[in-house]
N, C-alpha and C positions, 0 to 999 in steps of 0.2 A: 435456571435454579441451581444454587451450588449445592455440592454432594451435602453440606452441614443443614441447609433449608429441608432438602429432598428426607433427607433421616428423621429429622423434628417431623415434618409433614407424615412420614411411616407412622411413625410410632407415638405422637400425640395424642390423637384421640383416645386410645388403649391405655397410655396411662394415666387422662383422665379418665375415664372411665371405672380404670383400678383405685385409684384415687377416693372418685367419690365415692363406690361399695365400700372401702376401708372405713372414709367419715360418715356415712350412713351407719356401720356397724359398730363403731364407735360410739355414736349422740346413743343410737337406740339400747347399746349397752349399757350406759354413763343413766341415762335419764326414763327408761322403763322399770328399771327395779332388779332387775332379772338376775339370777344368782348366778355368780363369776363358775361356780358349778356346775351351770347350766349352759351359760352362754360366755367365756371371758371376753373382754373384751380384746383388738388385736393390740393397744399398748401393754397391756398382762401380758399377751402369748409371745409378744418380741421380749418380752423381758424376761421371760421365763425360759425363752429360747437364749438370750443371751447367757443364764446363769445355768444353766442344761449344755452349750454351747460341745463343751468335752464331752459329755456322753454322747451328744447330737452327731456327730464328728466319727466317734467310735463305731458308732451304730451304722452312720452312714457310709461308711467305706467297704463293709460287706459288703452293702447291698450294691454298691457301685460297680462290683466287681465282676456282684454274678450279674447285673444289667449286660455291661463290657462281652463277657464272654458269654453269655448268652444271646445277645446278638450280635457277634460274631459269627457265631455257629450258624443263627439264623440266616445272616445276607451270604454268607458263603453257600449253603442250603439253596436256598433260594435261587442265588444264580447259577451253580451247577444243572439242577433241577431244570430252571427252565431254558438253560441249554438243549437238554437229552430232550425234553418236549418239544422244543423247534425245529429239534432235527427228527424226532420222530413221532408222527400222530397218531399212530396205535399205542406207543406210549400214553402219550398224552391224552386221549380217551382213557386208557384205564388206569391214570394215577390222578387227573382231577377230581371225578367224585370222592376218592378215597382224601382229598385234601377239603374239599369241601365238609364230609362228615367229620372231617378231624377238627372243624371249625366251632361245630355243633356240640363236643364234648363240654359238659360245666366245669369251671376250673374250681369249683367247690368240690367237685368231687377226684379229680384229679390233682391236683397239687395233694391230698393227704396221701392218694394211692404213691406218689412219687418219694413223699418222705420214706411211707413203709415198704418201698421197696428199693430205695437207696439210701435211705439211712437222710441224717442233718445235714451232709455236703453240702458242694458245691452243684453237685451233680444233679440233683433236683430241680433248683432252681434256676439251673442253666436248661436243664430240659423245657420247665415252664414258657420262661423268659420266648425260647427260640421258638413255642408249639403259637405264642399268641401270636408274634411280630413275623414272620418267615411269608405267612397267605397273600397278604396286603402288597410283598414284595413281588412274589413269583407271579401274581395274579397279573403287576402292572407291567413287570418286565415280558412277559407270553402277551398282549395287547401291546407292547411296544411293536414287540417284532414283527406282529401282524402290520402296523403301523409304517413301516415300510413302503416306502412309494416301486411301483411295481416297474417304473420305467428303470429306475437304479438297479435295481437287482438284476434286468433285463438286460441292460445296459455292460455291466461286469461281467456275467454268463458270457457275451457276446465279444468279447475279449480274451475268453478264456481262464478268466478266474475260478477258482474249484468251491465248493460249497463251501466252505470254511472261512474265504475269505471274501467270499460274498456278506456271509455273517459279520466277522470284523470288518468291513471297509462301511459296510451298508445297513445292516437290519441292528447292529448292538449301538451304533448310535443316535438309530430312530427310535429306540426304545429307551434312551437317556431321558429327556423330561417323563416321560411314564413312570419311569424307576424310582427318581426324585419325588415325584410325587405321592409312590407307596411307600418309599423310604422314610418322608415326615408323617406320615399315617403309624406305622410300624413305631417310629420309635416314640411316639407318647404312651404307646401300652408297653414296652418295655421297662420301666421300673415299676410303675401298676406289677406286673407278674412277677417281677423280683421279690417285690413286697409280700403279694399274696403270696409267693412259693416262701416264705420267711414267717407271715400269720399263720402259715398250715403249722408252719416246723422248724426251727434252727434254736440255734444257739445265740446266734447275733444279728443284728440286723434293723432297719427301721421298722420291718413288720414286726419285729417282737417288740421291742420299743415301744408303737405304738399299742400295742396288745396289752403289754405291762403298765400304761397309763391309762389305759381304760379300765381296766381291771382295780386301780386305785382312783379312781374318780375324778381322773385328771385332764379334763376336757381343753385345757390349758396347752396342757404336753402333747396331746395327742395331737391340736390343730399344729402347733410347732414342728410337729415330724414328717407333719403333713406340707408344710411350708418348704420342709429343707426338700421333700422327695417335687414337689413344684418346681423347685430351684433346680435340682437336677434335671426334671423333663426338660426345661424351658432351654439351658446350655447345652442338652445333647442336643434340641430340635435346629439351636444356632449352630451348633457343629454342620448337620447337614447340610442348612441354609448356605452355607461357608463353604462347603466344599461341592454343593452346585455350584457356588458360585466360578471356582477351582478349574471346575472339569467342565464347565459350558460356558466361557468366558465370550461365545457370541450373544448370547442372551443379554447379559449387563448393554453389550457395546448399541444391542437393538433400541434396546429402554432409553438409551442417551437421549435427551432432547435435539433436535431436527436430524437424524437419523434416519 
């Protein structure tokens, strides 16, 4: 099958799929009655999104920003973190539960504590951003390492290799598919959190945007902001996809047919 067949076969069924939801919400908008105030339909919200398109634009580049830097902060976090817990398990007993309860905080009440105590910044919402997406990370990368085949590590020791590079040679790249796979978990709630740390509070942003069109009855605008911030999840989650693809370029080579 050539790689152009192999793509279509990915990714068809989904965009039928997408597809038909679209024309289903379409007929039932066109032909149940249903007030464009209540339900617009998605030819309204693409059009409204294109004549909104500059404020769309405007708004979205905050929040892009604090997404970016807040998980930044997060995967850096994260892998630092579950470095010092692989090397040390009395660490790691006593900073998991505290990572666990920090899981269990409502970001309803947090993101308002975050405005009123740093103000409309950036600083908020990078906190946010990095409190939702960092767990999913450190969780898979501490399970990667465990993940380690025991003869490898046995195998280095026995040569003389020192802890450290038993970890780099051996246990940080048994923990690469693990990682990859908290990494696309983490960054769909990464602009989710931007947003919400922007509905608590800001100045600009999609969260306000959205807030300021609910607020005028504009169910129109809001699904549209809600479209661009989908747009955004969907390019950062291909970001990842892309750069597993990058940094485990045997994976691809396994998937080949007769392999």
């Amino acid at each position: 099958m050539s790689e152009k067949a192999s793509f279509v076969a990915r990714t068809g069924p989904a965009a039928l799929a997408i597809a038909a939801l679209l024309l289903a919400w379409q007929l039932y908008a066109d032909l149940s009655g249903i007030s464009a105030t209540t339900l617009p339909s998605p030819t309204r919200v693409a059009q409204q999104a294109w004549i909104q398109k500059r404020a769309l634009f405007d708004n979205a580049l905050p929040t892009i920003r604090a997404t970016v830097l807040g998980f930044a902060c997060s995967l850096t976090t994260a892998f630092i973190l579950s470095i010092l817990m692989d090397f040390s398990q009395p660490l790691r007993r006593a900073l998991f539960p505290v990572f666990i309860i920090s899981q269990t905080l409502p970001l309803v009440a947090i993101a308002p504590l975050g405005v009123l105590w740093f103000g409309f910044g950036l600083v908020p919402k990078i906190m946010l951003v990095a409190l939702v997406t960092f767990f999913p990370m450190l969780v898979a990368l501490v399970q990667g390492y465990e993940a380690t085949e025991k003869e490898i590590a046995q195998l280095l020791q026995s040569m003389g290799a020192s802890r450290w590079r038993t970890f780099w040679l051996a246990r940080l790249p048994s923990a690469l598919p693990f990682f990859f796979a908290g990494l696309r978990i983490s960054i769909t709630y990464a602009v989710v959190g931007a947003i919400f740390a922007e509905y608590a509070g800001a100045a600009k942003g999609l969260g306000i945007y959205i807030l300021n069109a609910k607020n005028n009855f504009r169910p129109d605008l809001v699904l549209a902001a809600v479209g661009v911030s989908a747009t955004l999840t969907l390019v950062l989650f291909g970001i990842t996809v892309l750069v597993q693809r990058l940094a485990m370029p045997w994976l691809r080579f396994e998937q080949e047919p007769g392999r």
